[in-house]
C-alpha positions as CSV (number, residue, x, y, z in Angstrom):
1,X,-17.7,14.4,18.9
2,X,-17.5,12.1,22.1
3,X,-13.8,11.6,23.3
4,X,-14.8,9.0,25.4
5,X,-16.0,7.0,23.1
6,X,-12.2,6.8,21.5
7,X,-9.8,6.5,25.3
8,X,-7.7,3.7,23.9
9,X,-5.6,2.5,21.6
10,X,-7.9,-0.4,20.1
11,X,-10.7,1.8,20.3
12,X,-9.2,4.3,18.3
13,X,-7.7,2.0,16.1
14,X,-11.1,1.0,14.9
15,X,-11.9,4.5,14.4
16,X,-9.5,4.6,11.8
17,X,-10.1,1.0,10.4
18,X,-13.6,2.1,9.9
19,X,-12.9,5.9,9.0
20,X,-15.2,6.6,11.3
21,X,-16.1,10.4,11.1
22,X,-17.6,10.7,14.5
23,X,-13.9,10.5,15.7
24,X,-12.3,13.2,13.6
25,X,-11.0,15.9,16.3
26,X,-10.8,13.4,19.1
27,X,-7.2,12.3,17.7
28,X,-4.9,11.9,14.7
29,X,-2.9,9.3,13.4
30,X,0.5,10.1,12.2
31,X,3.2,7.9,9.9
32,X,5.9,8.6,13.0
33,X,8.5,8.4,9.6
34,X,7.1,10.9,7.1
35,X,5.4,13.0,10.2
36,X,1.8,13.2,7.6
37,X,-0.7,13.1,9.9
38,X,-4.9,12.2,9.0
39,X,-8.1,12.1,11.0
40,X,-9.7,9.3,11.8
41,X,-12.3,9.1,8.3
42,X,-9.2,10.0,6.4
43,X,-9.6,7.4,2.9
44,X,-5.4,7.9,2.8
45,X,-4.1,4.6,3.2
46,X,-3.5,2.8,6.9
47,X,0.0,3.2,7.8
48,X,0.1,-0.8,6.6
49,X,-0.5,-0.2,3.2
50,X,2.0,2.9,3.0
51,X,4.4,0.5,4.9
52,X,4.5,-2.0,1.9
53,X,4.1,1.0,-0.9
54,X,7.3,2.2,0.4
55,X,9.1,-1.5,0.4
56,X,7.5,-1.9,-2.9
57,X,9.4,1.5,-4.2
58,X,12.4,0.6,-2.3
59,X,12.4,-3.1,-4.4
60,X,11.3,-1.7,-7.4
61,X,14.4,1.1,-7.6
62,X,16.8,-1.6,-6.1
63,X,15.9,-3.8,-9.2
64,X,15.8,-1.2,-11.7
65,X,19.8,-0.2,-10.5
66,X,20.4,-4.2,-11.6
67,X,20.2,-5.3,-8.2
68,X,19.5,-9.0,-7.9
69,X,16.0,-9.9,-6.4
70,X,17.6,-11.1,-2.8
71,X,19.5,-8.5,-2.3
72,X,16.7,-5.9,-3.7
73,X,14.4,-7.5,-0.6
74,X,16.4,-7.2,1.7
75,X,17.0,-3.4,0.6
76,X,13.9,-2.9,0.7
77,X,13.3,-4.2,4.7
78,X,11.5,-7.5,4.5
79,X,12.4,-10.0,6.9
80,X,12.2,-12.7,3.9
81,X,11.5,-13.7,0.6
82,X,8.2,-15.1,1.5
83,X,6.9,-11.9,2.9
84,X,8.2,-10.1,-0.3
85,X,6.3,-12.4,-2.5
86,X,3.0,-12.0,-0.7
87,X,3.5,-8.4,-0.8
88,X,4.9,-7.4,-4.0
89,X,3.5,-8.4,-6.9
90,X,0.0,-6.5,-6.2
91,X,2.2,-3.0,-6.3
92,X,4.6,-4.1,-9.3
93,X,2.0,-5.6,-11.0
94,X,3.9,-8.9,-11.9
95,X,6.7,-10.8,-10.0
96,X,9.7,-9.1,-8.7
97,X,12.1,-11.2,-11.0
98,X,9.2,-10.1,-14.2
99,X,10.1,-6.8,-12.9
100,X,13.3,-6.7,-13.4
101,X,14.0,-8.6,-16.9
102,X,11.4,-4.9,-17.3
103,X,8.6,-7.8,-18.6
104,X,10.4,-9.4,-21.5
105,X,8.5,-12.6,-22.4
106,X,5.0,-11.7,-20.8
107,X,2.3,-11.9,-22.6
108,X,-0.4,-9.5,-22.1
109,X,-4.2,-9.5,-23.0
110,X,-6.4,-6.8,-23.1
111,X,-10.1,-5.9,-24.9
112,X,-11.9,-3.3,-25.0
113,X,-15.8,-2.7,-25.6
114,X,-17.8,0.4,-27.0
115,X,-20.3,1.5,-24.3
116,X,-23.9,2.1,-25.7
117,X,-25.6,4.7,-23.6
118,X,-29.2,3.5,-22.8
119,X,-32.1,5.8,-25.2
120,X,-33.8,8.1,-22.0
């Protein structure tokens, strides 16, 4: 472990982008909110992606109360509908407003497959 190596901010931000191991007990990073803390090679999510969980479970109970979709984003913190709708529908799995009507009138498709092992 070289401490040097990870003296600022960018550089040990790119520690943890990377998860690079050589930096784990040089620093932590911490979720100031929740007060979980990782090292640096930690494969928990980056404090970005547990951001936009949270919002996405802050929306998702807001619409499940029968909260309308605006209101439910701006319970849930996003500074606008836009932001929401780029950030959403990859944790819901479908649109917000989908969400809420609980998926009435989607159709999904699905197949499966039998997996042949290959003869040794």
């Amino acid at each position: 472990m070289n401490t040097a190596n990870f003296s600022s901010d960018e550089s040990r931000w790119q520690a943890v982008i990377e998860r690079d191991r050589q930096a784990d007990g040089a620093f932590f990073f911490a979720v100031r909110t929740t007060g979980v803390f990782c090292r640096p090679s930690c494969a928990s999510r980056s404090p970005r992606q547990y951001q936009a969980a949270q919002r996405a479970g802050v929306l998702r109970d807001a619409l499940q109360r029968d909260r309308d979709v605006t209101c439910a984003t701006h319970d849930a913190g996003f500074g606008s509908p836009s932001r929401m709708y780029e950030a959403v529908p990859a944790e819901l799995g479908m649109t917000p407003s989908a969400y809420k009507r609980k998926g009435a009138g989607l159709t999904v498709r699905y197949t499966t497959a039998i997996r042949r092992s290959a003869p040794c």
